[in-house]
BAMIVEX-367878 format. One line per field, with one value per atom (N, C-alpha, C): residue in one letter; atom name; residue number from 1; x, y, z. Coordinates in steps of 0.02 Angstrom, whole numbers, padded with zeros to 5 digits. Each point is the difference from the previous one (the first is absolute). Example, Ala and Ser with C-alpha at 12.3 -4.5 7.8 and 13.67 -1.06 7.14 Angstrom:
2
residu = (A A A S S S)
atome = (N CA C N CA C)
num = (1 1 1 2 2 2)
xx = (00660 -00045 00045 -00018 00042 -00039)
yy = (-00284 00059 00060 00053 00059 00055)
zz = (00390 00000 00000 -00036 00003 00037)
// end
This chain:
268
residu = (X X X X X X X X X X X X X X X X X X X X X X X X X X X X X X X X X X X X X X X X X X X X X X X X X X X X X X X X X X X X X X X X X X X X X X X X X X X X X X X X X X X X X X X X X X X X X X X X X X X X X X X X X X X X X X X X X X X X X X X X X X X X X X X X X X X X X X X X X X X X X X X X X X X X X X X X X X X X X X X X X X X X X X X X X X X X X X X X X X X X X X X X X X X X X X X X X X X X X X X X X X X X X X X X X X X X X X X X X X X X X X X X X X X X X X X X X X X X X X X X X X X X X X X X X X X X X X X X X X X X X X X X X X X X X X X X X X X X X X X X X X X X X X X X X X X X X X X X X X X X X X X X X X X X X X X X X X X X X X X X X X X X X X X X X X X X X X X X X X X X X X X X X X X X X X X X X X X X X X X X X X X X X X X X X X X X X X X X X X X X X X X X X X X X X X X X X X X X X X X X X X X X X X X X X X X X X X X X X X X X X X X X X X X X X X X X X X X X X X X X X X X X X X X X X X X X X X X X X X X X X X X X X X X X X X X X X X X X X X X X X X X X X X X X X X X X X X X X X X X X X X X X X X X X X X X X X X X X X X X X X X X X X X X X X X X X X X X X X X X X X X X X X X X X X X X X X X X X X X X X X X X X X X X X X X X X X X X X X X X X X X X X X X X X X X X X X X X X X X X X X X X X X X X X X X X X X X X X X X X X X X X X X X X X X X X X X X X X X X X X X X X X X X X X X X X X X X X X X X X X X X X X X X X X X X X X X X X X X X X X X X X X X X X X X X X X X X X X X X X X X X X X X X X X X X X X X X X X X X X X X X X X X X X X X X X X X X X X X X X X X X X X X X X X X X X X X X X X X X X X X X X X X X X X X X X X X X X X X X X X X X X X X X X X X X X X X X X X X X X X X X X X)
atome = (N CA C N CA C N CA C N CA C N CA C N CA C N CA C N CA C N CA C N CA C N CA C N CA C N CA C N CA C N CA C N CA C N CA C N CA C N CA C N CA C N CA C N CA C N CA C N CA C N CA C N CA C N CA C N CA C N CA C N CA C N CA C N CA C N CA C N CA C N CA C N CA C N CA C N CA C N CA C N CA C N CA C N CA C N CA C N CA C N CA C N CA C N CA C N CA C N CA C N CA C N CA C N CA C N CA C N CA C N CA C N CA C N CA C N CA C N CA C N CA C N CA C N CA C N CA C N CA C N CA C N CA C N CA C N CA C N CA C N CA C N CA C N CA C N CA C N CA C N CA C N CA C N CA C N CA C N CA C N CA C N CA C N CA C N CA C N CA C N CA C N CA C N CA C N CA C N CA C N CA C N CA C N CA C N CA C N CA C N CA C N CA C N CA C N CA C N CA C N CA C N CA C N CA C N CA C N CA C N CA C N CA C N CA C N CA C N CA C N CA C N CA C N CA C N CA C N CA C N CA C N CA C N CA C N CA C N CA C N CA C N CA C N CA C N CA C N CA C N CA C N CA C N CA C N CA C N CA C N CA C N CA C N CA C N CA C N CA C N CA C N CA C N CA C N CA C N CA C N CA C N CA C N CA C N CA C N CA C N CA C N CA C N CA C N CA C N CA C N CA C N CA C N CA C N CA C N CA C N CA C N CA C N CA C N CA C N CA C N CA C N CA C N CA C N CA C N CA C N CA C N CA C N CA C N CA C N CA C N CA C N CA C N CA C N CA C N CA C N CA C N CA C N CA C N CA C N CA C N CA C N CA C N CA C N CA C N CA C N CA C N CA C N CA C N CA C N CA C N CA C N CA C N CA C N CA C N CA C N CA C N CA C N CA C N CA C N CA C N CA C N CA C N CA C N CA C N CA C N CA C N CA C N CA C N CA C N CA C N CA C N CA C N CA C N CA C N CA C N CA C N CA C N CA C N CA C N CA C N CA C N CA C N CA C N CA C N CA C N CA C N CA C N CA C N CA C N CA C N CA C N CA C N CA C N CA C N CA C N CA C N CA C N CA C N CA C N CA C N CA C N CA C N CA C N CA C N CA C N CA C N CA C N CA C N CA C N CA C N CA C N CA C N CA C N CA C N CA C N CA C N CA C N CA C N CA C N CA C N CA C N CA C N CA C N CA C N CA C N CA C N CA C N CA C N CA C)
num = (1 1 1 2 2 2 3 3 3 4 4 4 5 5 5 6 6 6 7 7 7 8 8 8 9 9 9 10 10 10 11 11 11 12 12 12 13 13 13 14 14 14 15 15 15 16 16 16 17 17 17 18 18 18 19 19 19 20 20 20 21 21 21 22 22 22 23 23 23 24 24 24 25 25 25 26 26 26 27 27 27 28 28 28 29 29 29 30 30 30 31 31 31 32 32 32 33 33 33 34 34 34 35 35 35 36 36 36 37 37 37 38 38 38 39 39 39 40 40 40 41 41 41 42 42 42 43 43 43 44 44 44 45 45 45 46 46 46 47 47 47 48 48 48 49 49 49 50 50 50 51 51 51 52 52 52 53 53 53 54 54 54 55 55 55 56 56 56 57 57 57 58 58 58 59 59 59 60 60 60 61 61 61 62 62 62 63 63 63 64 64 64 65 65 65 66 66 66 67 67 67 68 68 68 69 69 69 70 70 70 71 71 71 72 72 72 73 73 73 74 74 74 75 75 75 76 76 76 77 77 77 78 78 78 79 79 79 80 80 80 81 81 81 82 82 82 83 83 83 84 84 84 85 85 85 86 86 86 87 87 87 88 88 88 89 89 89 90 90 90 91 91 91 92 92 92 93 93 93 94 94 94 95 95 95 96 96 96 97 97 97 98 98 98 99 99 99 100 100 100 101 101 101 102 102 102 103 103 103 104 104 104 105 105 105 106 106 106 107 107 107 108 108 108 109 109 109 110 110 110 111 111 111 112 112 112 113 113 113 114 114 114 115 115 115 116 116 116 117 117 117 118 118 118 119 119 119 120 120 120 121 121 121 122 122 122 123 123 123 124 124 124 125 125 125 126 126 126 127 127 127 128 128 128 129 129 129 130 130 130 131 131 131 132 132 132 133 133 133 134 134 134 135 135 135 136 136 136 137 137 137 138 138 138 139 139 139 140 140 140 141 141 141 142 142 142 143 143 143 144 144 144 145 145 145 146 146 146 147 147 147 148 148 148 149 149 149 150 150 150 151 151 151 152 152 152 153 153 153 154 154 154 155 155 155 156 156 156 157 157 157 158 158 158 159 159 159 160 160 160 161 161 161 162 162 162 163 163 163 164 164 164 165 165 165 166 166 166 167 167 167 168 168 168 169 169 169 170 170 170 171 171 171 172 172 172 173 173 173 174 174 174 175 175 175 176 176 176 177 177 177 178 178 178 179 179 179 180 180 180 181 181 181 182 182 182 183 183 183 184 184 184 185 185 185 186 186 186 187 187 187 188 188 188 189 189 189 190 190 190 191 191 191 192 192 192 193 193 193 194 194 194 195 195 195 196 196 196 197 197 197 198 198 198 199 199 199 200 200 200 201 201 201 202 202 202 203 203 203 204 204 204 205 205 205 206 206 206 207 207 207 208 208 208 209 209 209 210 210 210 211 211 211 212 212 212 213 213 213 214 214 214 215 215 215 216 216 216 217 217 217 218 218 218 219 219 219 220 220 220 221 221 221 222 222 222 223 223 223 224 224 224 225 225 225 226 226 226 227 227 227 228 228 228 229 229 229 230 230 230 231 231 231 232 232 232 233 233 233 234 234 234 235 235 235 236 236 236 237 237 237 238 238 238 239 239 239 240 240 240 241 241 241 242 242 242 243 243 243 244 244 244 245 245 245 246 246 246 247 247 247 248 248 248 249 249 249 250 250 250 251 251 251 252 252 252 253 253 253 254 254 254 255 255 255 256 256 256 257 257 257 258 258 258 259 259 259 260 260 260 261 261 261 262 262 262 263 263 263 264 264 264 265 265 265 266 266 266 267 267 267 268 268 268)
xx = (01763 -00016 00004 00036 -00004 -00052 -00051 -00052 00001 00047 00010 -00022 00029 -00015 -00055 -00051 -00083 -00014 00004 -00040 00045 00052 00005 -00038 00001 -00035 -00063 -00030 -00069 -00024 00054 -00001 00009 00031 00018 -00056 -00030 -00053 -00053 -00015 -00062 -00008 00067 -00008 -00002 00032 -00004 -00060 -00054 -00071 -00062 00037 -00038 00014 00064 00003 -00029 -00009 -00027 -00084 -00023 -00068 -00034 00064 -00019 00007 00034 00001 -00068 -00036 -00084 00013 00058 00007 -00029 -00016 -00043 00048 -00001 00033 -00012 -00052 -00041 00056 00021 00026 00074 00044 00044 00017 -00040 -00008 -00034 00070 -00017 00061 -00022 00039 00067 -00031 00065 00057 00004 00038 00045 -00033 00030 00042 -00015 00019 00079 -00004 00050 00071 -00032 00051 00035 -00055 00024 00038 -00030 00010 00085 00001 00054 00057 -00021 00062 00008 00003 -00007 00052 -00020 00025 00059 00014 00046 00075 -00020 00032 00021 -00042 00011 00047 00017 00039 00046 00021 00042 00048 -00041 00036 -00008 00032 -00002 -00047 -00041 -00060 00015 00044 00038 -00001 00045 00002 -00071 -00052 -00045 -00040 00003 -00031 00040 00037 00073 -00041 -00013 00014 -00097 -00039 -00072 00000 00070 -00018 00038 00060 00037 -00044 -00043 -00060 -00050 -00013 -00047 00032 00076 00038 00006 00000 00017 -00055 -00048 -00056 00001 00056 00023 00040 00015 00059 00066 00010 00072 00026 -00034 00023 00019 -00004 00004 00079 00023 00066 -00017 00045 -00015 00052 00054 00059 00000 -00049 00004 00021 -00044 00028 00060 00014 00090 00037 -00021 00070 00007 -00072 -00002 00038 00000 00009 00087 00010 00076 00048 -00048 00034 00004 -00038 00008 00017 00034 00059 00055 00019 00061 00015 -00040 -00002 00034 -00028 -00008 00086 00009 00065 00050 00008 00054 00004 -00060 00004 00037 -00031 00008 00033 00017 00047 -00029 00021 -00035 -00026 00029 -00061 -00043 -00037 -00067 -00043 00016 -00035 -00023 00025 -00039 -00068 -00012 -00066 -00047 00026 -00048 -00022 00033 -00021 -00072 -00021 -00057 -00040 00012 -00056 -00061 -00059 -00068 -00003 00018 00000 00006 00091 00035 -00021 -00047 -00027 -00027 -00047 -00043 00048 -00049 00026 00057 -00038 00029 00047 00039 00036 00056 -00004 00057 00044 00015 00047 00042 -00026 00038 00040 -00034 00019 00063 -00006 00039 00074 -00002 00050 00031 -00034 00020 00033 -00012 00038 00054 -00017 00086 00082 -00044 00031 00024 -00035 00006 00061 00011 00033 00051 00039 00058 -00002 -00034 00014 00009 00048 00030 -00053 -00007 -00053 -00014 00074 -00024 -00014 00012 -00049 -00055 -00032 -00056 -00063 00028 -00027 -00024 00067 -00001 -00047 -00021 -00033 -00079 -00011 -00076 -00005 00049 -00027 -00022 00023 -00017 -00064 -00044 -00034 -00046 -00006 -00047 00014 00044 -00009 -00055 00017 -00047 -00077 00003 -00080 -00039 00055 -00042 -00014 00048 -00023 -00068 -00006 -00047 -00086 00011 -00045 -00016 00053 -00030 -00022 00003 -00029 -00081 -00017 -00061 -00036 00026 -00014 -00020 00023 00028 -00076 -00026 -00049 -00056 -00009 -00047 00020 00067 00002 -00012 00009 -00031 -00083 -00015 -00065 -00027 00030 -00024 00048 00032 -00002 -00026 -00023 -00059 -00050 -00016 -00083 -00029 00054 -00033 -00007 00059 00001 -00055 -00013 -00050 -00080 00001 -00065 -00007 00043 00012 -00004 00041 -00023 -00076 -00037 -00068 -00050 00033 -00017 -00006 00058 -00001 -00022 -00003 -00046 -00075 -00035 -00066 -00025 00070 -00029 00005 00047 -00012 -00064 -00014 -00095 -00039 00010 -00037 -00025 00063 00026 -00007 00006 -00031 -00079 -00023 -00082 -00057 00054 -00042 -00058 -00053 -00036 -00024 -00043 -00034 -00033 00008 -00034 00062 00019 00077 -00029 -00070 -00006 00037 -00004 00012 00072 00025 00084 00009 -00008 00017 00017 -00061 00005 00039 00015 00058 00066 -00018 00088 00020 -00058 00004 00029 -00049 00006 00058 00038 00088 00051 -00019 00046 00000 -00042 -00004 00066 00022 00058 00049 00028 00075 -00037 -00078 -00013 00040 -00035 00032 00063 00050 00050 00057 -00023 00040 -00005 -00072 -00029 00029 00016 00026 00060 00032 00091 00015 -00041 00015 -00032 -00054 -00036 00010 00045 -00006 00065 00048 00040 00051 00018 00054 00007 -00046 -00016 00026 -00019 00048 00062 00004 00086 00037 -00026 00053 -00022 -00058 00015 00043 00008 00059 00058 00013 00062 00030 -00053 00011 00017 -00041 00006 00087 -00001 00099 00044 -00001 00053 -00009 -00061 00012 00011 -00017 00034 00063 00038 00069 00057 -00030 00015 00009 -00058 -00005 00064 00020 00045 00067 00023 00064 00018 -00049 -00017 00030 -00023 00028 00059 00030 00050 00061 -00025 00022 00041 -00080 -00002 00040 00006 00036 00074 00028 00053 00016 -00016 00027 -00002 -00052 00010 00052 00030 00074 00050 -00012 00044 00018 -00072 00013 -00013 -00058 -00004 -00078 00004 -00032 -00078 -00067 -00069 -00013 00041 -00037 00042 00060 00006 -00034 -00030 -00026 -00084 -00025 -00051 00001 00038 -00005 00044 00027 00022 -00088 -00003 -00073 -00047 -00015 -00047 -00019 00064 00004 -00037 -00023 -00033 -00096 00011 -00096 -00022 00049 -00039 -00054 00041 -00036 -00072 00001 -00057 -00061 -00051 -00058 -00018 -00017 00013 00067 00039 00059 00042 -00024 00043 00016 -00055 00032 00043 -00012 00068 00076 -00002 00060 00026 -00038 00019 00018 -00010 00019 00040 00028 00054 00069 -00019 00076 00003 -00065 00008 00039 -00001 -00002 00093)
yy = (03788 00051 00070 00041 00067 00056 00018 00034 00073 00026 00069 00058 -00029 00022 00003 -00041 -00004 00055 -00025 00053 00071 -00001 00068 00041 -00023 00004 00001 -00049 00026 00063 00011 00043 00077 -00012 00085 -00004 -00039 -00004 00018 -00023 00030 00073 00021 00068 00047 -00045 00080 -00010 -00059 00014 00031 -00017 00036 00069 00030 00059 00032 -00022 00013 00018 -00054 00002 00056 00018 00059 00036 00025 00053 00012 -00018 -00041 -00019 -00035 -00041 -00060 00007 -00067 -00067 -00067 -00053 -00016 00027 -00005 00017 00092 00013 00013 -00052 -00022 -00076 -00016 -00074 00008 00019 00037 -00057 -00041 -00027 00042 00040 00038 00009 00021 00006 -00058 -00034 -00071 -00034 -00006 -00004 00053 00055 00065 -00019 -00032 -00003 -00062 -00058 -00044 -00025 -00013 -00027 00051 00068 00038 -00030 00000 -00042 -00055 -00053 -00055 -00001 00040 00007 00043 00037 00049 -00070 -00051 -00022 -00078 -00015 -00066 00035 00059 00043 00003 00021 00001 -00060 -00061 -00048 -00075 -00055 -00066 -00030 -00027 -00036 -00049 -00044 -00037 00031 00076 00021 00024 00009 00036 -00077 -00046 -00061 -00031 00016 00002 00029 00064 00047 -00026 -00002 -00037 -00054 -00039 -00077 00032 00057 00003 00030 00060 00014 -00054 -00072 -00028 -00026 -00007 -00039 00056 00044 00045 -00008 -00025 -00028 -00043 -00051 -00049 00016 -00016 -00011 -00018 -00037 00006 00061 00023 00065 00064 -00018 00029 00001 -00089 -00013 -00046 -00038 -00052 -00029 00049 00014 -00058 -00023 -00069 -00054 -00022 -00068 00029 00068 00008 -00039 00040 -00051 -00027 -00051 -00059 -00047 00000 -00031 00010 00054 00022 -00042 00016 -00027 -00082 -00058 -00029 -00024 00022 -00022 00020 00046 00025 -00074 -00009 -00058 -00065 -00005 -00054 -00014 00062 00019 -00013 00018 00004 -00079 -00042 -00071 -00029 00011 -00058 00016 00076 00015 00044 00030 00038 -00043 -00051 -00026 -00025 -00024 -00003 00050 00083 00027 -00033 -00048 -00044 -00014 -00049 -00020 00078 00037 00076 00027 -00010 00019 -00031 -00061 -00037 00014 00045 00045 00014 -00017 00026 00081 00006 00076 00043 -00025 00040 00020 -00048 -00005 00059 00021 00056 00043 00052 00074 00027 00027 00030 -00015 -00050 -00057 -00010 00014 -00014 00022 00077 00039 -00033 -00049 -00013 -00078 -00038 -00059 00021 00052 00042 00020 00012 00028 -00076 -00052 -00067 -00038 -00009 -00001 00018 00083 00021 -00031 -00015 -00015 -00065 -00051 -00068 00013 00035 00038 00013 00007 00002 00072 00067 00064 00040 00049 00029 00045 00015 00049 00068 00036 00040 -00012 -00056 -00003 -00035 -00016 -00011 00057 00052 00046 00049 00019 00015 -00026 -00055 -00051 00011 00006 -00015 00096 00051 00060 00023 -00019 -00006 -00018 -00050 -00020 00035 00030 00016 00090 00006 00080 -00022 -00075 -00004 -00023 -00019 -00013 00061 00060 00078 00005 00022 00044 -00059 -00072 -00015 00011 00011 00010 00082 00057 00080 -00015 -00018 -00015 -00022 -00042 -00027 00083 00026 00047 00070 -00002 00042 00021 -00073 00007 00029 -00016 00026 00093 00022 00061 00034 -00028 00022 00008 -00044 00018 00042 00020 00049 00072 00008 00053 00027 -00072 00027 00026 -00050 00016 00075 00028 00068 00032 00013 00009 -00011 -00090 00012 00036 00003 00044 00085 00011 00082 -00003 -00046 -00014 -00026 -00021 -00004 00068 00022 00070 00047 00004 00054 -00009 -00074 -00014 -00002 -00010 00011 00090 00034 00066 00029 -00019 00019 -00017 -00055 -00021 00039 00029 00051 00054 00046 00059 00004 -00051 -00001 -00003 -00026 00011 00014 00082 00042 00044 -00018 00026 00046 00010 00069 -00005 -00075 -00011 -00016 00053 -00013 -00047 -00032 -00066 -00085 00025 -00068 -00003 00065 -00001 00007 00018 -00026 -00068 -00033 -00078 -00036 00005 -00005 -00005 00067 00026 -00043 -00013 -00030 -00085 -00006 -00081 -00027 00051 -00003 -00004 -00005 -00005 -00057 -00046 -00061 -00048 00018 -00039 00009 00070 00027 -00044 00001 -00053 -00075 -00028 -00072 00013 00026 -00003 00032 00034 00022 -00058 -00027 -00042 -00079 00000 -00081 -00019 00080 -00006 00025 00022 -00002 -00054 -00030 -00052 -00079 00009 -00073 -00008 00026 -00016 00030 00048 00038 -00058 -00018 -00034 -00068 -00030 -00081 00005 00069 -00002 00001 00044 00001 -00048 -00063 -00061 -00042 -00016 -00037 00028 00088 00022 -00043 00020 -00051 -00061 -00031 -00075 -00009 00046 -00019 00009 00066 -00002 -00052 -00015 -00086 -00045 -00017 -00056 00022 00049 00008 -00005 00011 -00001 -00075 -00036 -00051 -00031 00007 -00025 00043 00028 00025 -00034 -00027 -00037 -00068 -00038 -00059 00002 00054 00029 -00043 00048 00023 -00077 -00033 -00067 -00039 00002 -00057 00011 00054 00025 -00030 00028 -00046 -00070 -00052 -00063 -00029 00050 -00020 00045 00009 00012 -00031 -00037 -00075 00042 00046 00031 -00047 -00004 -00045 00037 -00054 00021 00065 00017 00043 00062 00000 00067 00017 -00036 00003 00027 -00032 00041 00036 00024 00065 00047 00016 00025 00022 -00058 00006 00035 -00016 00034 00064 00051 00068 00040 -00059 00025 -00009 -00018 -00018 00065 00075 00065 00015 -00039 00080 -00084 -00045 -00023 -00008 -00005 00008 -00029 00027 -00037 -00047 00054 -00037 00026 00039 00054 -00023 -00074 -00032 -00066 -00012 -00059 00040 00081 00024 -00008 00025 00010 -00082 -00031 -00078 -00010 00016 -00015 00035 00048 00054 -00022 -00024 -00026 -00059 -00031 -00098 00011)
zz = (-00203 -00050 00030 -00030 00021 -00051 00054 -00043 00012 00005 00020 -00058 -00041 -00072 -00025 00018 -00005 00053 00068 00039 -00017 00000 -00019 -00082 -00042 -00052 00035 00014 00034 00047 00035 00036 -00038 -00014 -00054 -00032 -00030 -00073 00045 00078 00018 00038 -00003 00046 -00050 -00058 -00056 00004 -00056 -00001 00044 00061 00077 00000 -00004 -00014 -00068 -00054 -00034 -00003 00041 00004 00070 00039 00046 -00022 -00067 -00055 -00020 -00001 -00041 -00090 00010 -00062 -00013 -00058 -00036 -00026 00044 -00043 -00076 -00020 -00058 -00067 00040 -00044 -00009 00032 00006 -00043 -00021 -00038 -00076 -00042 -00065 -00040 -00058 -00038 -00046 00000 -00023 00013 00060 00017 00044 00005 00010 -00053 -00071 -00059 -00013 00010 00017 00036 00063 00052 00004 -00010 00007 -00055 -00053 -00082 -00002 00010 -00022 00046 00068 00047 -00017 -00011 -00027 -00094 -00040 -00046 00022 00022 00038 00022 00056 00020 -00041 -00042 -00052 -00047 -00022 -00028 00025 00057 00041 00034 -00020 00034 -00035 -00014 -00038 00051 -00057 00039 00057 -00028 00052 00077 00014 00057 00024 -00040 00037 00013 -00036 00035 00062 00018 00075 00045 -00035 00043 00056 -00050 00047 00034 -00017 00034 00059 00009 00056 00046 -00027 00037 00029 -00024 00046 00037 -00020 00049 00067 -00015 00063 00059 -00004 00049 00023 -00021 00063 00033 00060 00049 -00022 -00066 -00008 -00004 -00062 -00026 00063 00045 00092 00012 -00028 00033 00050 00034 00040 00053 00013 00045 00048 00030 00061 -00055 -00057 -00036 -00017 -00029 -00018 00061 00042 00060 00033 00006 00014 -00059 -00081 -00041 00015 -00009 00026 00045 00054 00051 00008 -00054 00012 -00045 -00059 -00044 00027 00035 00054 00038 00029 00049 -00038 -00051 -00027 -00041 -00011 -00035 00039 00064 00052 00020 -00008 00028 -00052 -00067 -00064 -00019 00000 -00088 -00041 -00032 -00067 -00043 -00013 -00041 00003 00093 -00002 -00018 -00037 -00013 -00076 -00036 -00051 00013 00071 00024 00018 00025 00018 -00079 -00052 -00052 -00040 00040 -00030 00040 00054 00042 -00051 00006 -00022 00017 00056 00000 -00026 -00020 -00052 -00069 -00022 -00063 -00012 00061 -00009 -00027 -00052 -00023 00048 00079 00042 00036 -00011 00006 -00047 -00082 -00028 00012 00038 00008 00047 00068 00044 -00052 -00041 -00049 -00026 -00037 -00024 00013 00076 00024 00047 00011 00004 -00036 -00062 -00066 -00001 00008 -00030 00066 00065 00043 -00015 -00001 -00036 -00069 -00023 -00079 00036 00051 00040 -00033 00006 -00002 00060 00006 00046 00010 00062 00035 -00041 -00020 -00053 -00055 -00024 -00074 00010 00064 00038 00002 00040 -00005 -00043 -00033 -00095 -00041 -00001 -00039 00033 00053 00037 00000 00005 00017 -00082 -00065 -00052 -00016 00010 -00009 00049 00074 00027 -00048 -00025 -00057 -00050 -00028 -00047 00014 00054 00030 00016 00031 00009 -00067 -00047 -00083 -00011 00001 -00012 00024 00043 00046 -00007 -00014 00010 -00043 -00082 -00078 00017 00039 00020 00033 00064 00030 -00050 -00047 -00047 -00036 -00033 -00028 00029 00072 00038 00012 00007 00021 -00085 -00053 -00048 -00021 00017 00010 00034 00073 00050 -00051 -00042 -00034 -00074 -00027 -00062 00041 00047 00008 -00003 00052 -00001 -00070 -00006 -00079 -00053 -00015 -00020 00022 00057 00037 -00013 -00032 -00021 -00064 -00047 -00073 -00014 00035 -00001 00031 00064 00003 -00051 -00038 -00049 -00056 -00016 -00050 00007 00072 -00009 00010 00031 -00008 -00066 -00056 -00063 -00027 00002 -00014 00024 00081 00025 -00032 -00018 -00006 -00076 -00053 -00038 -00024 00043 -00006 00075 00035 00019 -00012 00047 -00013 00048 -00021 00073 00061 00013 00091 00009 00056 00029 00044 00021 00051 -00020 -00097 -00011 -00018 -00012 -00001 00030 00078 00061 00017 -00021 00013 -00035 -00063 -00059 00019 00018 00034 00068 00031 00061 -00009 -00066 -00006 -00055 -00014 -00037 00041 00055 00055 00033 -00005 00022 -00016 -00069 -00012 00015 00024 00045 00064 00048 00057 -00004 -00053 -00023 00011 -00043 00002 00062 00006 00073 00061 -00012 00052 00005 -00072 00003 00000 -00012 00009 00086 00035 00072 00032 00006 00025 -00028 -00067 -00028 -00036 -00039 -00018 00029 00036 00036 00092 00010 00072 -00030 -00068 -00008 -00003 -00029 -00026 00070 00059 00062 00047 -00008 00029 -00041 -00076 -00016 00023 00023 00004 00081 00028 00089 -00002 -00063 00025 -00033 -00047 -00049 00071 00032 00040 00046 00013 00071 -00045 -00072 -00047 00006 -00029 00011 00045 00063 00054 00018 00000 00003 -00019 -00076 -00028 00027 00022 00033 00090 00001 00063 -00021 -00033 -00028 -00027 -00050 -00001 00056 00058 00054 00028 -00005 00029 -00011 -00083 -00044 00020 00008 -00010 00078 00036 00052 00036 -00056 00009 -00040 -00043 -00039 00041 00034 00041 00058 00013 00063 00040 00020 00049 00041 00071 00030 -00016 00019 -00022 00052 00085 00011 -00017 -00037 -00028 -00054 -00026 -00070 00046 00037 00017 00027 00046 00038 -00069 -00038 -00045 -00048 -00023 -00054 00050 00042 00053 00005 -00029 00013 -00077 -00024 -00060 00025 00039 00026 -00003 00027 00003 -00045 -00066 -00072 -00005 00011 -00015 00058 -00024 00043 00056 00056 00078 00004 -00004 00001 00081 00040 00021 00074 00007 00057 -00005 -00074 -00003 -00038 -00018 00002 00071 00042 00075 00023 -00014 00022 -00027 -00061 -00054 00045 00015 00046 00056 00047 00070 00000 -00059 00018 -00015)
// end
């Protein structure tokens, strides 16, 4: 599980309130229904407007998915799996890639792409309509995936928004029924601003921070898949398992603690 996203959320959420409270601010009066109602209810309607329910129910399941380790990428099973349909290919034939296809592995989600591009090999297709065919589909797995991302960077731009449309609506209430202790239209004025807080606060700390961890995890999903790409293309080409790994290898950089099996990938 990757909890970065929690402690970071935690972490921002307690230095603002810490800084806040060396201000000599009150939590008290920071915790006003109103404006919760304002920011939230308006973002929310803002982005169900904006988008078919369908994608915005995508778009939360891709967010919990982003807290596992797949959603990371997984470059060692890529070319281990690789390399030993390579192997397997050069002994038997292309069409023991029939039996690699009832791989359990393959089944997985993260996995169809390499099924995929097995298939079309099995389909006696020429490397460029190989590639053509699998670089297509990793176009249509990005647009799918920014659409998910999408909803979240929409939200990180109502929010504020709505936090100023609640601003200016509780200072019209104000300003409409001033009276003559500038102590308590002080506090008025003070406490119409809480909702530009909310909203500024939840599009930098909560919805702007999901949108650019799904953006990380797409390019190592993507990547991922140009790797296999990579792979497929040269086990139809009959290229032996350790070109296929020292080749795939040079992709370990962009993923995480990867930077001593790139260096093994160029040494070996």
């Amino acid at each position: 599980m990757d909890f970065s996203l929690i402690i970071g959320l935690v972490l921002g959420l307690g230095m603002i309130i810490t800084g806040f409270l060396m201000e000599d601010g009150v939590i008290a009066s920071l915790l006003q229904i109103s404006p919760v109602l304002i920011v939230i209810g308006g973002t929310i309607g803002a982005v169900v407007s904006s988008f078919a329910f369908s994608d915005i129910v995508k778009a939360f399941k891709a967010f919990m998915h982003s807290f596992s380790k797949t959603a990371k990428g997984n470059p060692d099973m890529v070319i281990k799996k690789l390399c030993e349909i390579s192997d397997k290919c050069r002994k038997e034939g292309i069409l023991s890639l029939e039996s690699s296809l009832d791989d359990p592995e393959l089944k997985k989600d993260e996995y169809l792409f390499m099924k995929e591009g097995l298939i079309l090999i099995l389909d006696g297709k020429s490397e460029e309509e190989l590639e053509a065919t699998l670089d297509s589909d990793i176009k249509a797995f990005s647009v799918h995936k920014q659409l998910e991302i999408a909803v979240f960077e929409s939200a990180g731009g109502y929010s504020p928004t709505m936090g100023v449309l609640g601003t200016v609506m509780a200072l019209v209430t104000v300003l409409a029924n001033m009276g003559d202790d500038p102590a308590a239209l002080a506090h008025s004025i003070a406490t119409a601003f809480i909702a530009t807080l909310y909203g500024v606060g939840l599009a930098n700390v909560l919805w702007l921070p999901i949108a650019n961890k799904m953006k990380t995890d797409l390019k190592r999903q993507k990547l991922q898949r140009e790797m296999i790409l990579d792979g497929v293309c040269m086990i139809a080409r009959g290229e032996p398992s350790r070109n296929v790994e020292n080749r795939l290898s040079l992709y370990w950089q962009a993923f995480p603690k990867g930077a001593k099996k790139y260096k093994a990938g160029i040494e070996n």
